[in-house]
N, C-alpha and C positions, 0 to 999 in steps of 0.2 A: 080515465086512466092515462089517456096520452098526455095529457097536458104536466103531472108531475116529471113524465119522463123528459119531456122536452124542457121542462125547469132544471135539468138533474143535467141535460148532457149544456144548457147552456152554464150551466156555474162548473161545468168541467172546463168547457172550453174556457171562459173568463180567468179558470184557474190558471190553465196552462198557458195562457196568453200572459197572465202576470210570473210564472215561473220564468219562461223563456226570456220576456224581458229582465225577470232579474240575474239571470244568467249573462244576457248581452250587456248587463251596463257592469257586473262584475269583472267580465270578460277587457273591458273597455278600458276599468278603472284601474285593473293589473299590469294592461300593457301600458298605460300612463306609467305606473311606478315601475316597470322594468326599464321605459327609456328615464326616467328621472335618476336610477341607481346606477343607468349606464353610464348616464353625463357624470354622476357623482365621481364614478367610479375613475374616468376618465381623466377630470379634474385632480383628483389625488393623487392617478399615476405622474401625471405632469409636475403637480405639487413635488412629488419624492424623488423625481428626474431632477430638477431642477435644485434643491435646497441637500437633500441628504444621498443621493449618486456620489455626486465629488469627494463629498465628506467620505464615503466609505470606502472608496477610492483611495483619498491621501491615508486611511487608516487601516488599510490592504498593504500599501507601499511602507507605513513603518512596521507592522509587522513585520512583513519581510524582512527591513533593515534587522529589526531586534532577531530574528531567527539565523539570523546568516553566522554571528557567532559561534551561536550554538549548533547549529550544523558543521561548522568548523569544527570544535574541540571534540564534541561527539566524531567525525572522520579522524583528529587526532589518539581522540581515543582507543578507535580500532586498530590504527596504526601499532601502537603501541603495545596494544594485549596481543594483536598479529605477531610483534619483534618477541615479546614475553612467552609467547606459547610457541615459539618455532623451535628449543632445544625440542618439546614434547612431541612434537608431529615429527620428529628427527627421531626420533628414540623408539613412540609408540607407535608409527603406522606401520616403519617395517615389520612387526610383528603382527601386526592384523592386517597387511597385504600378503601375508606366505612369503617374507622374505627375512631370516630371519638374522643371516649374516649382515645385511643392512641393519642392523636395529645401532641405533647409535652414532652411526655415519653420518659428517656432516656433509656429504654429496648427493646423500637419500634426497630423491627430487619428489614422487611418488602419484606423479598427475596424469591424469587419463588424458591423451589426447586424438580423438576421434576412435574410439574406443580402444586405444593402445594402451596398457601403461609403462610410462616411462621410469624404471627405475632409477637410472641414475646416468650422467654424462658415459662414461667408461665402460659401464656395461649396462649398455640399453634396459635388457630383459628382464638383465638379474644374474648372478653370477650363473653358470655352469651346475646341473644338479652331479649331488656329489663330492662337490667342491665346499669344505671347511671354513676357510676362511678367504677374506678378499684382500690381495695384496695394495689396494688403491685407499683399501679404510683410515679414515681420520675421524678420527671421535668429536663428538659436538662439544665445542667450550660450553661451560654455565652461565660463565659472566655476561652480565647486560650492560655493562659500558657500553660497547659499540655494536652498531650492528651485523658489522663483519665476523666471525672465525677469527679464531687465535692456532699459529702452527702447535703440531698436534704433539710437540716437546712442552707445554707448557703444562702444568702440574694440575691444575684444576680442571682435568676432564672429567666425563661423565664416563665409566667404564662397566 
């Protein structure tokens, strides 16, 4: 009875002696292909340094050129809806700041500054409660000719 046993743990062993080596030359043959894809890998970056860096580079720097236009008109453009919406912020924010004798004035300034807000050059705050009317009011022109105010004799105000 001994003798199949010892046939049994010698074809274990022989087994495991061939598993393990096939592990070590597995082992062996993957870190060959990890440094061969390193090299690879290496080679390509230099490859892409060299041939298509610049290129993308000079095609970084015309983009820009072609954007800068368009950045432009788009700034001019806000300018301009800025100039086109200022009777509106003249008219409507005194009414939704609680001030409502400003509503209309083209001196309504109406900017918070350090949590103040500024109503207007003349009178900081806001007129006086109680007080009616403001003797300093000048009505917002409509015309968008220029971007200045027209004196406040001229016919086409906003009333």
């Amino acid at each position: 009875m001994d003798g199949w046993q010892q046939d049994w743990l010698r074809s274990l062993e022989s087994v495991t002696k061939e598993v393990e080596q096939f592990f070590e030359n597995v082992g062996r043959d993957l870190a060959e292909l990890a440094d061969v894809v390193i090299d690879l890998s290496e080679e390509i970056v230099e490859e892409v340094e060299r041939s298509i860096a610049p290129k993308l580079d000079q095609l970084d720097h015309q983009i820009v050129e072609w954007l800068k236009p368009v950045v432009q008109l788009m700034l001019g453009v806000e300018t301009s809806i800025d100039r086109a919406v200022e009777p509106v912020t003249h008219t409507v924010e005194p009414w939704l700041n609680q001030h409502p004798i400003c509503i209309g004035c083209q001196h309504y300034h109406g900017q918070v500054y350090g949590g103040n807000l500024l109503v207007c050059a003349m009178h900081p705050f806001g007129v006086d409660e109680g007080v009616d009317s403001c003797p300093d009011k000048e009505l917002v022109s409509w015309s968008f000719s220029s971007g200045k105010s027209q004196n406040s004799e001229s016919g086409d105000r906003f009333q």
